[in-house]
mmCIF file of the N, C-alpha and C atoms, coordinates in Angstrom:
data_MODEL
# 
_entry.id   MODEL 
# 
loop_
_atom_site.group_PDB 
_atom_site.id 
_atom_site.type_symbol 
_atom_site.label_atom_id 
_atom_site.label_alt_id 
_atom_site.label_comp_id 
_atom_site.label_asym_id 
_atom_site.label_entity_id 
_atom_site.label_seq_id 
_atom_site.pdbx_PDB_ins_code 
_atom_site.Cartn_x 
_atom_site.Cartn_y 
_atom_site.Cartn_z 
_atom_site.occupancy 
_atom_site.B_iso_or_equiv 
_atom_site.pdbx_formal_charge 
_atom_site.auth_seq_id 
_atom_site.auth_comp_id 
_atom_site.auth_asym_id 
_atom_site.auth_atom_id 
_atom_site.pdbx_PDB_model_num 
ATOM 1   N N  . UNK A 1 1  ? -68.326 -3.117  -29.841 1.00 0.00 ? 1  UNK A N  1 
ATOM 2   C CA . UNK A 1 1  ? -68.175 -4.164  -30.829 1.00 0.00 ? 1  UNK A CA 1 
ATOM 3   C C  . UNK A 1 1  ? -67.200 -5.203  -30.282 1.00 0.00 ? 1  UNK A C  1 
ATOM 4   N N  . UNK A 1 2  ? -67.664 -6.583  -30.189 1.00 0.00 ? 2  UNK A N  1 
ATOM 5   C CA . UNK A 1 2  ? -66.558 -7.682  -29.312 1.00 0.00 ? 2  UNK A CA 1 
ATOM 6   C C  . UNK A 1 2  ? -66.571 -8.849  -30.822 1.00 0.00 ? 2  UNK A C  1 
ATOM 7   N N  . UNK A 1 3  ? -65.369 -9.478  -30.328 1.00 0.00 ? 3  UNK A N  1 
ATOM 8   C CA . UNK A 1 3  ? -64.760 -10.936 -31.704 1.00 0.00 ? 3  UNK A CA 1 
ATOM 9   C C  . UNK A 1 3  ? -66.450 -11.425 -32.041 1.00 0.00 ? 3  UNK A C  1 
ATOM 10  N N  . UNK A 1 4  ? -67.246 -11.885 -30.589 1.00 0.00 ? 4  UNK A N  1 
ATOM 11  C CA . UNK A 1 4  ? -67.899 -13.073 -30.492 1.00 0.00 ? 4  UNK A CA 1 
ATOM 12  C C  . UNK A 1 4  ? -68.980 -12.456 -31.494 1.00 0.00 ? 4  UNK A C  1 
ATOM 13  N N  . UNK A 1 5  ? -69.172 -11.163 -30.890 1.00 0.00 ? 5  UNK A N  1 
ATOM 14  C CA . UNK A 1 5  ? -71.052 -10.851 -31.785 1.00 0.00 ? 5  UNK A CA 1 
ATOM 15  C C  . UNK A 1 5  ? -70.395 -10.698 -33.050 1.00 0.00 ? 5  UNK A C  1 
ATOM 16  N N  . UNK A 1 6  ? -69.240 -10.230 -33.579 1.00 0.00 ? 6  UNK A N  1 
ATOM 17  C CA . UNK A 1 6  ? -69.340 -9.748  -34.841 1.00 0.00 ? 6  UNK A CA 1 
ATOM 18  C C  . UNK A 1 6  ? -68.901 -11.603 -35.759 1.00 0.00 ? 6  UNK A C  1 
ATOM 19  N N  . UNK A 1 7  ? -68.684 -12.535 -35.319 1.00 0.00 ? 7  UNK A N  1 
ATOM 20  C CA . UNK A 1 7  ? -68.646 -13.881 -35.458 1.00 0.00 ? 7  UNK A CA 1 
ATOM 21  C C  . UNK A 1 7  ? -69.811 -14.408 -36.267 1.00 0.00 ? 7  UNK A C  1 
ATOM 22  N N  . UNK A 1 8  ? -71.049 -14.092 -34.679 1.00 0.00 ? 8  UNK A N  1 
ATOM 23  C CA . UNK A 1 8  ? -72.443 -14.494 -34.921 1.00 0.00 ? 8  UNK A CA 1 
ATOM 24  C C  . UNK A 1 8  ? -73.006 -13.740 -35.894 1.00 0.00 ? 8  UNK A C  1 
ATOM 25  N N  . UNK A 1 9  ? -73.046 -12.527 -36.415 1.00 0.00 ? 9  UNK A N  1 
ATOM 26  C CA . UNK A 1 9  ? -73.640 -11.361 -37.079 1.00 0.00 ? 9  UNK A CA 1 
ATOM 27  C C  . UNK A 1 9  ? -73.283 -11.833 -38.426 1.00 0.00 ? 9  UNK A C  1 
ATOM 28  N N  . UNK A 1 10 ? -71.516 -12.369 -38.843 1.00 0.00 ? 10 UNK A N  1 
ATOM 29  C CA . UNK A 1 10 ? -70.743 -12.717 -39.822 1.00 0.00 ? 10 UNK A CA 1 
ATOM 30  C C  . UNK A 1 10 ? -72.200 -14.383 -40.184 1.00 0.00 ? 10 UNK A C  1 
ATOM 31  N N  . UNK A 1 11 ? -71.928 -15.174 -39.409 1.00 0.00 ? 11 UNK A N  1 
ATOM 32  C CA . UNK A 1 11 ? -72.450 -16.574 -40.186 1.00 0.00 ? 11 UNK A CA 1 
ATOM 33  C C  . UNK A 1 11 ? -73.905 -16.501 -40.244 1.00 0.00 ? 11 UNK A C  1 
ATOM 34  N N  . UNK A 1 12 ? -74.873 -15.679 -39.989 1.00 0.00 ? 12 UNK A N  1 
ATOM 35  C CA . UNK A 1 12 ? -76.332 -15.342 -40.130 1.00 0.00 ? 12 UNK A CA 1 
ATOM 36  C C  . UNK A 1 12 ? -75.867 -15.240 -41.306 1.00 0.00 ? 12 UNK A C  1 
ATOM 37  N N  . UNK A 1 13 ? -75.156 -14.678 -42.593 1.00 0.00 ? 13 UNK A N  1 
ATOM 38  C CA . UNK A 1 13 ? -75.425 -14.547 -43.750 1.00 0.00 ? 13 UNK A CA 1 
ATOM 39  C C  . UNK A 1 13 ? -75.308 -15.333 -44.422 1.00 0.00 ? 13 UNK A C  1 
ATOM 40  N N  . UNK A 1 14 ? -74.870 -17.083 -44.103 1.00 0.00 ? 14 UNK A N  1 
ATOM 41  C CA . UNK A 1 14 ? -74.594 -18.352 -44.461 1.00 0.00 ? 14 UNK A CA 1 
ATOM 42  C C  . UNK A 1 14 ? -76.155 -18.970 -44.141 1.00 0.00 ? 14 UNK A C  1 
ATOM 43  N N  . UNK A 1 15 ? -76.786 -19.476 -45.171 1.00 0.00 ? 15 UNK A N  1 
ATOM 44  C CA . UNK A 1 15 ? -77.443 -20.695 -45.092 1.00 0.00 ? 15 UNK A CA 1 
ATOM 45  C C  . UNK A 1 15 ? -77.305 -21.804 -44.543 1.00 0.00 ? 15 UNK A C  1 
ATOM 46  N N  . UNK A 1 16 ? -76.752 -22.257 -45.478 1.00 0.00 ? 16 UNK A N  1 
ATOM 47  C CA . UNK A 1 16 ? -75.880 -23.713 -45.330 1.00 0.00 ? 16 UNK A CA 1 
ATOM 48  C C  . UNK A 1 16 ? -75.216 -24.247 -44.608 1.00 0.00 ? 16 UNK A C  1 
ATOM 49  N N  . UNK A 1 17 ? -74.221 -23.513 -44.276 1.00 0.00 ? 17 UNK A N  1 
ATOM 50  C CA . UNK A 1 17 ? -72.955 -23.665 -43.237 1.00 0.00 ? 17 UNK A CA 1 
ATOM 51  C C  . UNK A 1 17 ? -73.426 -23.452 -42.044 1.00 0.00 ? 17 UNK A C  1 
ATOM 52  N N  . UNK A 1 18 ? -72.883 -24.745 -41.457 1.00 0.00 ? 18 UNK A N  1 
ATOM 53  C CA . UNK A 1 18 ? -73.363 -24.529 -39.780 1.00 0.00 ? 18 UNK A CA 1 
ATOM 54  C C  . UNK A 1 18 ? -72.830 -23.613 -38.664 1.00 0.00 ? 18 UNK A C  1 
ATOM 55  N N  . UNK A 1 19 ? -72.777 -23.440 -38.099 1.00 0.00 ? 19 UNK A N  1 
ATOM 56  C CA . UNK A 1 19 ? -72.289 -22.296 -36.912 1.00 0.00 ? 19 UNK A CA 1 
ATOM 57  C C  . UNK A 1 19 ? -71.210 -22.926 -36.433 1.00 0.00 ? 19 UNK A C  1 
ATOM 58  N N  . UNK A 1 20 ? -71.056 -24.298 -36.131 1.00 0.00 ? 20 UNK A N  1 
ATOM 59  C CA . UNK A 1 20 ? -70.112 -24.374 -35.461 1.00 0.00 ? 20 UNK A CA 1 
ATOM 60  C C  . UNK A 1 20 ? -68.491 -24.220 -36.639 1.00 0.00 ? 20 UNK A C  1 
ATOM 61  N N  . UNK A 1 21 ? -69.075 -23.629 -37.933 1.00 0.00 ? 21 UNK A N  1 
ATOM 62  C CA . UNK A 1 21 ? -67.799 -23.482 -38.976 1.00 0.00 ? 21 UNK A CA 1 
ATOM 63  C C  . UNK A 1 21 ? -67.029 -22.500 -38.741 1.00 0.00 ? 21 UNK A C  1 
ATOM 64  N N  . UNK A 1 22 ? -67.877 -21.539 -38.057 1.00 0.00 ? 22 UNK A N  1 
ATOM 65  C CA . UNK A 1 22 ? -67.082 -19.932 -38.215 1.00 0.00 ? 22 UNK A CA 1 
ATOM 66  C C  . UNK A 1 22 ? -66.069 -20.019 -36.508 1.00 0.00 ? 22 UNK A C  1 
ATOM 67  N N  . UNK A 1 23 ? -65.428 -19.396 -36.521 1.00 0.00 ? 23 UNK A N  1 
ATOM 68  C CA . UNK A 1 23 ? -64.600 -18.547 -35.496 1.00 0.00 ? 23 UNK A CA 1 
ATOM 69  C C  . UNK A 1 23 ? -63.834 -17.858 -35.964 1.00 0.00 ? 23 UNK A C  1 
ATOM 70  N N  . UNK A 1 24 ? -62.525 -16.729 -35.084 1.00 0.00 ? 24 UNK A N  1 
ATOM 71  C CA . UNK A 1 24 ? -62.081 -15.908 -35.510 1.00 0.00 ? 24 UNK A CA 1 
ATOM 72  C C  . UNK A 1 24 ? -60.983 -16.571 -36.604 1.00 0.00 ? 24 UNK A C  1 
ATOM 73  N N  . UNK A 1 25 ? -60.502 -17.742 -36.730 1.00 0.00 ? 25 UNK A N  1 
ATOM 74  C CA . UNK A 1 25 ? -59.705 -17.978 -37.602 1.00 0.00 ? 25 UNK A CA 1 
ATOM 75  C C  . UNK A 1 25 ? -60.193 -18.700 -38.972 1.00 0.00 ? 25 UNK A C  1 
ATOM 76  N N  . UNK A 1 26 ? -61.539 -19.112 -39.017 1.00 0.00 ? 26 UNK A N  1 
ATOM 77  C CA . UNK A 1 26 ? -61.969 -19.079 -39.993 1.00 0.00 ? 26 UNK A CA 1 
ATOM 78  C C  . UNK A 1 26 ? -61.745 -18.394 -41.688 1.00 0.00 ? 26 UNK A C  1 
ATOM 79  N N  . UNK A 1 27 ? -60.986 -19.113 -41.993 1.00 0.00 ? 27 UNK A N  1 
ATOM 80  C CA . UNK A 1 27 ? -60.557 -18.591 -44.021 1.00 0.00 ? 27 UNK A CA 1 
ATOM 81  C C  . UNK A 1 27 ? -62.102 -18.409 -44.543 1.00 0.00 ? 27 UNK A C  1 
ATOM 82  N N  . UNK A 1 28 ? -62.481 -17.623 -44.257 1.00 0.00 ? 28 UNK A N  1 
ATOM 83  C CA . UNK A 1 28 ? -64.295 -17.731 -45.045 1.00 0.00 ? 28 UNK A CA 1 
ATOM 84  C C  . UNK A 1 28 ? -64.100 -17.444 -45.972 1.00 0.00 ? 28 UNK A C  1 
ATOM 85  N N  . UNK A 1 29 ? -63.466 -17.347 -47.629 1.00 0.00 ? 29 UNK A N  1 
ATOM 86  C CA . UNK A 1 29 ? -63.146 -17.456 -48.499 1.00 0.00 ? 29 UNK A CA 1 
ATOM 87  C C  . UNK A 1 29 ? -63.083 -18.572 -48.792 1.00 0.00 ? 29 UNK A C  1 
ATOM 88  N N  . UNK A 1 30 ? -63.088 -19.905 -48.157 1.00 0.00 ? 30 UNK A N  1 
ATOM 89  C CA . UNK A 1 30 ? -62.571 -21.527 -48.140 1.00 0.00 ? 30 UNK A CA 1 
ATOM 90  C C  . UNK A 1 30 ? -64.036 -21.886 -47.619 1.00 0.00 ? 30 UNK A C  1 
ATOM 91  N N  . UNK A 1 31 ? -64.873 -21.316 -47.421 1.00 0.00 ? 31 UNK A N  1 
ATOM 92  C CA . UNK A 1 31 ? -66.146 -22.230 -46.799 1.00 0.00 ? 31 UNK A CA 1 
ATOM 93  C C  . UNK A 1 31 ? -66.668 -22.355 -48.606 1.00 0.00 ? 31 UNK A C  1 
ATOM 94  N N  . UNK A 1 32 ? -67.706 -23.341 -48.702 1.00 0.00 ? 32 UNK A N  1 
ATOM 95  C CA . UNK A 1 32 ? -68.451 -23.572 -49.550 1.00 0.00 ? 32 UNK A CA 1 
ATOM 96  C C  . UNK A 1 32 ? -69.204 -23.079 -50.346 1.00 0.00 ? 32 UNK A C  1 
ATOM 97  N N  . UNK A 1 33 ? -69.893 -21.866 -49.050 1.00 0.00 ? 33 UNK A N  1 
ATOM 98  C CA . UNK A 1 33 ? -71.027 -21.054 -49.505 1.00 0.00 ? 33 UNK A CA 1 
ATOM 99  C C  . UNK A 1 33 ? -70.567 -20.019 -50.064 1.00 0.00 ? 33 UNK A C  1 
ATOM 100 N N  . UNK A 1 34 ? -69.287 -19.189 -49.770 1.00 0.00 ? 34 UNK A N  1 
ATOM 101 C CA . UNK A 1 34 ? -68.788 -18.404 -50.246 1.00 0.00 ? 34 UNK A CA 1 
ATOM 102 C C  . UNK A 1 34 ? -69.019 -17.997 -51.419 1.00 0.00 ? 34 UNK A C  1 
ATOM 103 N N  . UNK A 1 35 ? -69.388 -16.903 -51.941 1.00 0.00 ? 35 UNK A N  1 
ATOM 104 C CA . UNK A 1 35 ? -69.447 -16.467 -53.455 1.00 0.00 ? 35 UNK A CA 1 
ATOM 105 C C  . UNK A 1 35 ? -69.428 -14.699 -53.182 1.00 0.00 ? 35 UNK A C  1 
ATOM 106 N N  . UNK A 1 36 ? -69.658 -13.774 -54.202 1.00 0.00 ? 36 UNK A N  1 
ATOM 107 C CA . UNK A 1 36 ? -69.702 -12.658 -54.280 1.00 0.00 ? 36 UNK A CA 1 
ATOM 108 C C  . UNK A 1 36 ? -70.923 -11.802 -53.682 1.00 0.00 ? 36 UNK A C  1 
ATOM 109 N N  . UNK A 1 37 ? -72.383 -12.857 -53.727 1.00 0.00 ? 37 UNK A N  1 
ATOM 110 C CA . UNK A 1 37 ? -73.356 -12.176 -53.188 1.00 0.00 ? 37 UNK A CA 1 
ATOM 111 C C  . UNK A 1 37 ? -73.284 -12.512 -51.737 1.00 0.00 ? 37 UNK A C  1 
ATOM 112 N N  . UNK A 1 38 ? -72.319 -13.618 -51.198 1.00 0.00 ? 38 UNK A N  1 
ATOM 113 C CA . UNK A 1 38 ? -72.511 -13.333 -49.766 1.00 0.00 ? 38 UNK A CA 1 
ATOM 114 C C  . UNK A 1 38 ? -71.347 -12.181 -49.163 1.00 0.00 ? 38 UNK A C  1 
ATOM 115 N N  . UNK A 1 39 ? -70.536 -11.666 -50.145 1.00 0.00 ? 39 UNK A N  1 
ATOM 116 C CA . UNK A 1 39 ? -69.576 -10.579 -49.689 1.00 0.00 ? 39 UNK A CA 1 
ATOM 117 C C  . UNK A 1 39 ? -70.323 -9.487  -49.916 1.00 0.00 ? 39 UNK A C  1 
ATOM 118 N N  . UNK A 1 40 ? -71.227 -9.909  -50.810 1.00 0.00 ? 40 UNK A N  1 
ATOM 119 C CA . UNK A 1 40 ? -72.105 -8.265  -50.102 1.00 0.00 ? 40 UNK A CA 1 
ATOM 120 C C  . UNK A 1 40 ? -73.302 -8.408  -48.981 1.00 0.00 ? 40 UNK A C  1 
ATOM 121 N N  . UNK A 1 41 ? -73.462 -9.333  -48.626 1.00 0.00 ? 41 UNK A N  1 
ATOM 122 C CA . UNK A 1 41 ? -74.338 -9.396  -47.682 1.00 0.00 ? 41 UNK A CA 1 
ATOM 123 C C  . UNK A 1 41 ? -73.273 -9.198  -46.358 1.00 0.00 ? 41 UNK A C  1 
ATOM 124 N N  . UNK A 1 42 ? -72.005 -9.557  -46.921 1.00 0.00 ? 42 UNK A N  1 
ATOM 125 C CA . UNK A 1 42 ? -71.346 -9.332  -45.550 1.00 0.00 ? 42 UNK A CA 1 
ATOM 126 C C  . UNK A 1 42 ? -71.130 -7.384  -45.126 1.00 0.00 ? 42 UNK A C  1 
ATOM 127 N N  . UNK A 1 43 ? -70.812 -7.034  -46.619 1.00 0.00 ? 43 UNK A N  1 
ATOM 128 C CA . UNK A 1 43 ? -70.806 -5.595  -46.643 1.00 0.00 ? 43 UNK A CA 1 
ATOM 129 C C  . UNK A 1 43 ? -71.937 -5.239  -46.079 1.00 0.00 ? 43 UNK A C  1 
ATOM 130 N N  . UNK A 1 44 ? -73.522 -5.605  -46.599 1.00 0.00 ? 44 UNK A N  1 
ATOM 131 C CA . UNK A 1 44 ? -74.673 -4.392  -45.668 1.00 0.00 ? 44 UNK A CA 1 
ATOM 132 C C  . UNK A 1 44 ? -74.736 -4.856  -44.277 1.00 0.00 ? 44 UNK A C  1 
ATOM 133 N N  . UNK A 1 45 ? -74.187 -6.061  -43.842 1.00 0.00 ? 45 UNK A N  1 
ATOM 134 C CA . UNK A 1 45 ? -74.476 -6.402  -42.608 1.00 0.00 ? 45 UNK A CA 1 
ATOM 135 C C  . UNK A 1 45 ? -73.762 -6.174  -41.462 1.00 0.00 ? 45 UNK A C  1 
ATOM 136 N N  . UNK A 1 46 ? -72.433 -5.502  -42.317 1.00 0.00 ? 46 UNK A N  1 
ATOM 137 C CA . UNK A 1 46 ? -71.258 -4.440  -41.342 1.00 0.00 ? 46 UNK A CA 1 
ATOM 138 C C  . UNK A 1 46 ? -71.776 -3.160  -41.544 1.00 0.00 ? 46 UNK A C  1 
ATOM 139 N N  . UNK A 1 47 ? -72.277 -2.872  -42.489 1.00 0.00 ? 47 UNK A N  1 
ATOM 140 C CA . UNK A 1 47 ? -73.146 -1.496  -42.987 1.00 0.00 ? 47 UNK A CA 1 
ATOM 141 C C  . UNK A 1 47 ? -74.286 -1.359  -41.775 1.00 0.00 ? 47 UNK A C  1 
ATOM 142 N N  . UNK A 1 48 ? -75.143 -1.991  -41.675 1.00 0.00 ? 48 UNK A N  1 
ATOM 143 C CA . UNK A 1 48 ? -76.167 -1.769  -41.204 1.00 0.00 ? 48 UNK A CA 1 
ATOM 144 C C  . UNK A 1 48 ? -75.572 -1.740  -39.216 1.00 0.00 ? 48 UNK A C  1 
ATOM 145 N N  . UNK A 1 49 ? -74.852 -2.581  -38.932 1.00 0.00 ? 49 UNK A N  1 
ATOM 146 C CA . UNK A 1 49 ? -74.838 -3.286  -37.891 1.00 0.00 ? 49 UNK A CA 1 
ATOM 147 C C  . UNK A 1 49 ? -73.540 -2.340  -36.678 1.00 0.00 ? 49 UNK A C  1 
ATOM 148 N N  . UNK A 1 50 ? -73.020 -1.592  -38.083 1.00 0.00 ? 50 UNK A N  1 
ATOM 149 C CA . UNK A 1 50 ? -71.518 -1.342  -36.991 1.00 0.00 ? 50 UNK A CA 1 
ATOM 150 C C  . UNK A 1 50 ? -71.565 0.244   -37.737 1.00 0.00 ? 50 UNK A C  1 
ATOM 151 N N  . UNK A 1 51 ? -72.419 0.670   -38.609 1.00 0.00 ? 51 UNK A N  1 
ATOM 152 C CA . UNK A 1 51 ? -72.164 2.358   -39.006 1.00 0.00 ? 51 UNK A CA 1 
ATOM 153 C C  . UNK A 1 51 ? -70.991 1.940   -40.029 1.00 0.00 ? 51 UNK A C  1 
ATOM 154 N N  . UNK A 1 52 ? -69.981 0.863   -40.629 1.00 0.00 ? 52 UNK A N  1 
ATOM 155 C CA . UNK A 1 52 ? -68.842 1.081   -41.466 1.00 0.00 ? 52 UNK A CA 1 
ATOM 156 C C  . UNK A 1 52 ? -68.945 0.430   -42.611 1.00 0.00 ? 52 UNK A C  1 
ATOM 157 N N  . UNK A 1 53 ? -68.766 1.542   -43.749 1.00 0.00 ? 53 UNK A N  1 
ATOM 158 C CA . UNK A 1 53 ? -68.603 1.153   -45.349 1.00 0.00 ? 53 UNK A CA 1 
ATOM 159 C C  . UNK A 1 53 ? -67.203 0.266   -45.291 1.00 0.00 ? 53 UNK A C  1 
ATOM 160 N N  . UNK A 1 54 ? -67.561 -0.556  -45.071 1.00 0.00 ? 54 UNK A N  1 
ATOM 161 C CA . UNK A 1 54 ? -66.184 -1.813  -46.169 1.00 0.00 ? 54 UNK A CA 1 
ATOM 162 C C  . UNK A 1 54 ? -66.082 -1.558  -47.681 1.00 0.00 ? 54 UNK A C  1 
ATOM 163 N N  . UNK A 1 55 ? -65.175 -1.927  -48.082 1.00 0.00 ? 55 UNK A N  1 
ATOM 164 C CA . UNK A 1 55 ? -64.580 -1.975  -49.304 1.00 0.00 ? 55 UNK A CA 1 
ATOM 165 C C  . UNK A 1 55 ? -64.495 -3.339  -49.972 1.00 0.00 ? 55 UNK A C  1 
ATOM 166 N N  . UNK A 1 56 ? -64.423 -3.571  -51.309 1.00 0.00 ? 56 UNK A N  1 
ATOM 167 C CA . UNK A 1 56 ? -64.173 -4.868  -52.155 1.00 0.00 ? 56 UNK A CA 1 
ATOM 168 C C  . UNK A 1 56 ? -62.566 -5.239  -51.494 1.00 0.00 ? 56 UNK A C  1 
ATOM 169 N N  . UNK A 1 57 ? -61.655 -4.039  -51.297 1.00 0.00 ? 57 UNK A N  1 
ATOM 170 C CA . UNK A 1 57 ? -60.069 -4.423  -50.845 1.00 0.00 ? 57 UNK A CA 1 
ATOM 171 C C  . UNK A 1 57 ? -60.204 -4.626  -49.281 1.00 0.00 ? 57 UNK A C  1 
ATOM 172 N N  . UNK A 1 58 ? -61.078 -4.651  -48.630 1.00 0.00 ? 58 UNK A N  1 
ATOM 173 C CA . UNK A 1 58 ? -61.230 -4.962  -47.468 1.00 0.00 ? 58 UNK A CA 1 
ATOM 174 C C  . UNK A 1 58 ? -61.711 -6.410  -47.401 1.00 0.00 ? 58 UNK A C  1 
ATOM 175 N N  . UNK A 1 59 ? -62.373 -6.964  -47.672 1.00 0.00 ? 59 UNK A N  1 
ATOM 176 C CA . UNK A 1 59 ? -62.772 -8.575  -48.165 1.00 0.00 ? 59 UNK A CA 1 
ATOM 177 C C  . UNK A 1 59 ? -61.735 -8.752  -48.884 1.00 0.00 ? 59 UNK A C  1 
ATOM 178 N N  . UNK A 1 60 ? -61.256 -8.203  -49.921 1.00 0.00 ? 60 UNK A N  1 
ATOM 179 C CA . UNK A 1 60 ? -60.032 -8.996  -50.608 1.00 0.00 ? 60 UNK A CA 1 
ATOM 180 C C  . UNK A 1 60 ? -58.812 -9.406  -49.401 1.00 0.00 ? 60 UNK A C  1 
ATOM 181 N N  . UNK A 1 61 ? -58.292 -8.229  -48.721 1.00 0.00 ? 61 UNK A N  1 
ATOM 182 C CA . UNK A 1 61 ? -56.959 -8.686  -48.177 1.00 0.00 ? 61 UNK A CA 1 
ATOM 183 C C  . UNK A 1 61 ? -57.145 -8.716  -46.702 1.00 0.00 ? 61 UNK A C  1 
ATOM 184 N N  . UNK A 1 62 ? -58.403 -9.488  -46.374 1.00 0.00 ? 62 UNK A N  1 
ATOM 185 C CA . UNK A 1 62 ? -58.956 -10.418 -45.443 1.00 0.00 ? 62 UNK A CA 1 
ATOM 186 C C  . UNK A 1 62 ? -58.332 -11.849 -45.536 1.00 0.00 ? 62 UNK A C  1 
ATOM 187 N N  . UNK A 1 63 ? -57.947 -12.446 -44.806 1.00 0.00 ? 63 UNK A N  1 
ATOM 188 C CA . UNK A 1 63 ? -57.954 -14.374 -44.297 1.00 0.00 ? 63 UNK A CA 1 
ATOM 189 C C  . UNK A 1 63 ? -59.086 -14.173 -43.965 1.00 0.00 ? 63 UNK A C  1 
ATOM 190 N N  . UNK A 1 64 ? -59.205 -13.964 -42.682 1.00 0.00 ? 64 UNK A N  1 
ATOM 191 C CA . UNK A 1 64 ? -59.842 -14.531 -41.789 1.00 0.00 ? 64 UNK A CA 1 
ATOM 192 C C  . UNK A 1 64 ? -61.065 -14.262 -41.458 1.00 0.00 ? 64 UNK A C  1 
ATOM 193 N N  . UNK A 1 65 ? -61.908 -14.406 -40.435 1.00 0.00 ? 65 UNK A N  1 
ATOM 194 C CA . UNK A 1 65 ? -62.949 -13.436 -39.727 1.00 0.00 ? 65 UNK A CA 1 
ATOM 195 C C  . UNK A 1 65 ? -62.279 -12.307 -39.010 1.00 0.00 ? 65 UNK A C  1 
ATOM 196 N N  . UNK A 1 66 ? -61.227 -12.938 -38.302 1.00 0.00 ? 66 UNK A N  1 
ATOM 197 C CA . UNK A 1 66 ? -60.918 -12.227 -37.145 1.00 0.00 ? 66 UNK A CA 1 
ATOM 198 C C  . UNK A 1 66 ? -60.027 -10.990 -38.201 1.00 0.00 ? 66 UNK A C  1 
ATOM 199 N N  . UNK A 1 67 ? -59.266 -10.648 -39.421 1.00 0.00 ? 67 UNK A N  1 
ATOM 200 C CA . UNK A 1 67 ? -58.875 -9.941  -39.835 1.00 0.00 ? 67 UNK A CA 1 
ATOM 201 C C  . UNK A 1 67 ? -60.396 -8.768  -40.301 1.00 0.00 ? 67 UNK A C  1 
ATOM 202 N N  . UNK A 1 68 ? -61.086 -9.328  -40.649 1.00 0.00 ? 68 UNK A N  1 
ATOM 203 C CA . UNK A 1 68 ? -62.262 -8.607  -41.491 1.00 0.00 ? 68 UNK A CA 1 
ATOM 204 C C  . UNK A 1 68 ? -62.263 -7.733  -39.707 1.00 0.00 ? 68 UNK A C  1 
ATOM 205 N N  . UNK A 1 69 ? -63.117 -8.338  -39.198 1.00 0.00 ? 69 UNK A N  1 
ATOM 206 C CA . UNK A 1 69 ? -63.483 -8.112  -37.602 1.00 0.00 ? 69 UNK A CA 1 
ATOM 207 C C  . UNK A 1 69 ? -62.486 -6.669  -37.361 1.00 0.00 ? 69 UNK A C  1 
ATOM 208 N N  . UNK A 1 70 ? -61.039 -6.735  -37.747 1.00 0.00 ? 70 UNK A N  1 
ATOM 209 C CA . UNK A 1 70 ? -60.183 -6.005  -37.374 1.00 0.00 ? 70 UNK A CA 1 
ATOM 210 C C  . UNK A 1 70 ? -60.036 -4.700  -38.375 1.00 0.00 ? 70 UNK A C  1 
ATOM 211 N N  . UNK A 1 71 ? -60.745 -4.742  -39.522 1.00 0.00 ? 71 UNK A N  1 
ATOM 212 C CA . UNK A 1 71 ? -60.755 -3.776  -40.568 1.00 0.00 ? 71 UNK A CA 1 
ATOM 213 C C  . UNK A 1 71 ? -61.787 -2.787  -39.915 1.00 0.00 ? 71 UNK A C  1 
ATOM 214 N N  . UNK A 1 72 ? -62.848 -3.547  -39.882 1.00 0.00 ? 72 UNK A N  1 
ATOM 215 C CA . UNK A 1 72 ? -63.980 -3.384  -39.284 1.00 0.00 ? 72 UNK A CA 1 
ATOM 216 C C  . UNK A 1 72 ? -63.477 -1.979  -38.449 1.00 0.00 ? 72 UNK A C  1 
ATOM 217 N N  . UNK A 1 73 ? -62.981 -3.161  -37.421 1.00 0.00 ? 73 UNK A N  1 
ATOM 218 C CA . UNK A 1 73 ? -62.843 -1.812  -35.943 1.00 0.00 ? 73 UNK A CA 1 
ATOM 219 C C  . UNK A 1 73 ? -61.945 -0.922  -36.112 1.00 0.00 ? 73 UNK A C  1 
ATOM 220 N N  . UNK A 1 74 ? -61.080 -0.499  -37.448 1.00 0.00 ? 74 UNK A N  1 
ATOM 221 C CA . UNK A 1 74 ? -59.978 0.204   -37.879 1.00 0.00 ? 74 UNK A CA 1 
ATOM 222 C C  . UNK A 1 74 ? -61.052 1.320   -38.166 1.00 0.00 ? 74 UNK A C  1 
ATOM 223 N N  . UNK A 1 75 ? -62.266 0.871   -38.922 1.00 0.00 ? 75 UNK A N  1 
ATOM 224 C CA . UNK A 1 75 ? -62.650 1.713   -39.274 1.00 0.00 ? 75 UNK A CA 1 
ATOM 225 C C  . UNK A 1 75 ? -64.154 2.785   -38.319 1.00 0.00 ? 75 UNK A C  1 
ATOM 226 N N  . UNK A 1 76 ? -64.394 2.057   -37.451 1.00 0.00 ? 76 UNK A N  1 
ATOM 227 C CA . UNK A 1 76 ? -65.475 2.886   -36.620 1.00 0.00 ? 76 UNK A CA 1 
ATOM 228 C C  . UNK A 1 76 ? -65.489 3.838   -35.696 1.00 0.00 ? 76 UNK A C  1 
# 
């Protein structure tokens, strides 16, 4: 699991928002598209993609990408 793929894997669940929005310091809580059904799309898509159940307190006491990214790998 590296920053970059789990980046690209992260903004596939954005419509709207262009690619060049995300990187690891990205507040994705502050993008536009943001709402509750894309925090669960972010959940099955760490689900499906990396083997790890996230939590609602794992998106909550997230900033960033690069923090989520880091829960992530806490947990695999």
């Amino acid at each position: 699991m590296n920053l970059d793929e789990f980046i690209a894997n992260f903004a596939e669940q954005f419509d709207e928002t262009d690619e060049s929005q995300f990187s690891a310091q990205t507040k994705f809580k502050e993008l536009d598209e943001w709402s509750s059904l894309t925090a669960l799309s972010i959940i099955a898509m760490v689900d499906d993609e990396y083997d790890v159940a996230l939590k609602g307190d794992d998106i909550t006491g997230a900033e960033t990408i690069e923090d989520l990214f880091n829960a992530v790998k806490s947990k695999a």
